[in-house]
C-alpha positions as CSV (number, residue, x, y, z in Angstrom):
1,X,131.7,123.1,125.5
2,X,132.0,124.2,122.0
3,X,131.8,120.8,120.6
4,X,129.0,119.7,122.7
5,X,127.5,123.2,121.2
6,X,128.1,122.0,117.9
7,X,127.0,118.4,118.1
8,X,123.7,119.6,119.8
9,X,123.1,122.4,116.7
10,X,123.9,119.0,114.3
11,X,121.6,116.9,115.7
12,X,118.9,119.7,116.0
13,X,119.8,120.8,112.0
14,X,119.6,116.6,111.4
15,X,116.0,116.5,113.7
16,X,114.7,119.7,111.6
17,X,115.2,118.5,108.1
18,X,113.8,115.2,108.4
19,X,110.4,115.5,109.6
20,X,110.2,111.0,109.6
21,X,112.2,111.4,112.8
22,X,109.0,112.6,115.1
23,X,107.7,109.2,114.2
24,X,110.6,107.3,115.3
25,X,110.5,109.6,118.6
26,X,106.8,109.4,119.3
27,X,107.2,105.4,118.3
28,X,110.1,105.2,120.7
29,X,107.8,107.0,123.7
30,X,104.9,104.6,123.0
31,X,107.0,101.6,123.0
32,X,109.0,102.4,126.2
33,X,105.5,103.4,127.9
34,X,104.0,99.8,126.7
35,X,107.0,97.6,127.9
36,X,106.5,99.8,131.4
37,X,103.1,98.7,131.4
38,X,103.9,95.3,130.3
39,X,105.9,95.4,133.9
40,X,104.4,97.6,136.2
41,X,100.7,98.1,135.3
42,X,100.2,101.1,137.4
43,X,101.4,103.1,134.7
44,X,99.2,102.7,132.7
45,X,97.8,106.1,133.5
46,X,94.7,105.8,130.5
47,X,93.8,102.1,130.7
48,X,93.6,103.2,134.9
49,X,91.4,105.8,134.8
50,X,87.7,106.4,135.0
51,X,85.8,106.1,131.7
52,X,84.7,109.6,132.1
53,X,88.1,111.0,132.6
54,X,89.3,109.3,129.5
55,X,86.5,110.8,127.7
56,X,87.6,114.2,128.9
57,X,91.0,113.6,128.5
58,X,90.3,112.7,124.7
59,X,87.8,115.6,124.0
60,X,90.0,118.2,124.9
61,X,92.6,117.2,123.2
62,X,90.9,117.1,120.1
63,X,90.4,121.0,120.9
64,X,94.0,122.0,121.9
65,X,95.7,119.7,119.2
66,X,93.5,121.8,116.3
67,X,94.4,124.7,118.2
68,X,98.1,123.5,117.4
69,X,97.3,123.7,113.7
70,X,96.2,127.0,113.7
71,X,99.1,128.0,114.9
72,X,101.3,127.2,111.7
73,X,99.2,130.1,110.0
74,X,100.5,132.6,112.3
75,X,104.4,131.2,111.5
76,X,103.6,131.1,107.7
77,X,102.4,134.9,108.5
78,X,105.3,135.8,110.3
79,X,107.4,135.0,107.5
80,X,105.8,136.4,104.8
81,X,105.5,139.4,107.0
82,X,109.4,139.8,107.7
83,X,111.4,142.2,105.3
84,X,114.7,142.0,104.4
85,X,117.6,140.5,102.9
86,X,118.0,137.7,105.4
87,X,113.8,136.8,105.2
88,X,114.3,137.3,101.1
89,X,116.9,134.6,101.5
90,X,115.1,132.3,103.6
91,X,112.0,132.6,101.4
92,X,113.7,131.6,98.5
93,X,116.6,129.0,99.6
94,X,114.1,127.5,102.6
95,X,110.7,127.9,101.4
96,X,110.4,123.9,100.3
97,X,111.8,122.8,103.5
98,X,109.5,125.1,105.7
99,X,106.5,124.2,103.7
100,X,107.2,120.3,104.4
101,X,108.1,121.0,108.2
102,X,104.6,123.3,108.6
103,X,102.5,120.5,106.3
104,X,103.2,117.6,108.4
105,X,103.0,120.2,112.1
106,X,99.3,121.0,110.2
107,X,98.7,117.1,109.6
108,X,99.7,115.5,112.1
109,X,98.0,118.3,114.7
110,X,94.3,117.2,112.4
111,X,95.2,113.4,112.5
112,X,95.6,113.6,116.4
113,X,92.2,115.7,117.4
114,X,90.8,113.0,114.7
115,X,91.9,110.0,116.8
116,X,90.7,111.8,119.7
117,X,87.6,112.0,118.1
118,X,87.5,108.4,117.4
119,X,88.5,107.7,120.5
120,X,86.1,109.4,122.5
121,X,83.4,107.8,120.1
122,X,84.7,103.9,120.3
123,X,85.8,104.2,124.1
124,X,82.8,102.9,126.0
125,X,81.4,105.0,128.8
126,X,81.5,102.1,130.9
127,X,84.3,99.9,131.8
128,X,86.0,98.4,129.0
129,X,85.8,94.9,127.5
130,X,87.4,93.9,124.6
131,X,90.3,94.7,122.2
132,X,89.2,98.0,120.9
133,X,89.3,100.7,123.9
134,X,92.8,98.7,124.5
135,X,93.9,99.9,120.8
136,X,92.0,102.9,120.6
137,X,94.3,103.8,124.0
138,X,97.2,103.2,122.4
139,X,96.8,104.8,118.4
140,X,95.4,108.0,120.8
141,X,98.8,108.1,123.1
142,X,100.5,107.7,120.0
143,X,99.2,110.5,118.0
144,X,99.0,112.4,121.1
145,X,102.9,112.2,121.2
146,X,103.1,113.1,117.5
147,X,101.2,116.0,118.2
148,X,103.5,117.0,121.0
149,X,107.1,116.0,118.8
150,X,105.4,118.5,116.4
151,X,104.4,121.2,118.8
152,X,108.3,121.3,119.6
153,X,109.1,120.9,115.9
154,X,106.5,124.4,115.4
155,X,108.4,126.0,118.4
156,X,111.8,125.8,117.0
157,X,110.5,126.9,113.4
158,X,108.8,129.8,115.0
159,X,112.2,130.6,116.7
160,X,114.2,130.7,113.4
161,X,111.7,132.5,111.8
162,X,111.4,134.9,114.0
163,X,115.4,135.4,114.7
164,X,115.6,136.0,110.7
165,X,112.9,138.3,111.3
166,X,114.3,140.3,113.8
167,X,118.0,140.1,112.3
168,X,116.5,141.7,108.7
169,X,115.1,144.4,110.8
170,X,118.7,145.4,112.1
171,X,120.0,144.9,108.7
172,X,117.7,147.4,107.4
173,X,118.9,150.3,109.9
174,X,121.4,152.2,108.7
175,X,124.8,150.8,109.8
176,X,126.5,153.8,110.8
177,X,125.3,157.0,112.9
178,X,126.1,160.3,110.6
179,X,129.0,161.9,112.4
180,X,127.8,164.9,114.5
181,X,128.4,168.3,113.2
182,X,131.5,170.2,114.7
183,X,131.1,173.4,116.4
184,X,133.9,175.7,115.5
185,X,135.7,177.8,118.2
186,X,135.3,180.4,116.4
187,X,130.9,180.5,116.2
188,X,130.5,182.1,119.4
189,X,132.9,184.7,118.3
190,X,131.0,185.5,114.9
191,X,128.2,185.6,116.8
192,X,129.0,188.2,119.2
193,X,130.2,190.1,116.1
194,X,127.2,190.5,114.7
């Protein structure tokens, strides 16, 4: 277990610092999902629905995806927020790496809700004939997926961040209760005296 532990925080560690690797995964999605449909058409859960539903389907993606961006601003608040020897250290050893991992979860969240945007303008309203609905299907499920690798990618940032956060907090208490004060045996006795 603690090997399988270990390999799993590798390969997370690996996924985190090279932000090319949510293009290979949402590459890998698309390209599975179009050699399905290339065998069993039915799953071709876009190219089978209504016009209108693909419409909706594109449109309000457009709004959650942007609302995906916005959500790198609170990270980038909650760090610069957090106090602390630990958050001082992450500032300063992880700021470039953060910086690239919240730029391309920003970019790639505006490149999807602009594909969707596209989409919904060059996908006809009526069935579709032609090469371009086809494509604009496809470059929208794929920046769709992008969106979603970096939605994960955010989560597990916002995780860390937050775990540095909280750590730095307990740092900042003091370590060590003071020692309660001892009652001599002999208090109640000076008391009575007097």
């Amino acid at each position: 277990m603690p090997k399988l532990k270990a390999m799993s925080s590798g390969i997370r560690d690996f996924w985190l610092d090279h932000i090319w690797t949510d293009l290979v995964i949402a590459g890998a999605l698309v390209t599975i999902h179009l050699l399905c449909v290339g065998t069993w058409s039915q799953v071709d859960i876009l190219g089978a629905a209504l016009p209108a539903d693909r419409r909706s389907v594109y449109s309000a993606t457009a709004i959650v995806v942007s609302l995906l961006g916005s959500f790198t601003g609170i990270a980038i608040g909650q760090l610069s927020s957090a106090k602390g020897n630990r958050a001082d250290a992450l500032r300063s050893q992880g700021a470039d790496i953060l910086a690239r991992n919240w730029r391309s979860v920003f970019r790639a969240a505006m490149l999807s809700a602009l594909v969707a945007i596209i989409a919904l303008l060059l996908d006809p309203s009526k069935s579709p004939e032609g090469w371009l609905p086809v494509a604009v299907r496809w470059a929208f499920e794929l920046t769709l997926l992008i969106a979603v690798v970096k939605f994960v990618r955010l989560s597990s940032l916002f995780f860390e961040v937050l775990m540095v956060a909280a750590k730095s907090a307990e740092d900042d208490k003091p370590n060590k209760l003071a020692p309660a004060p001892e009652v001599s045996k002999y208090w109640a006795n000076k008391q009575q005296a007097s």
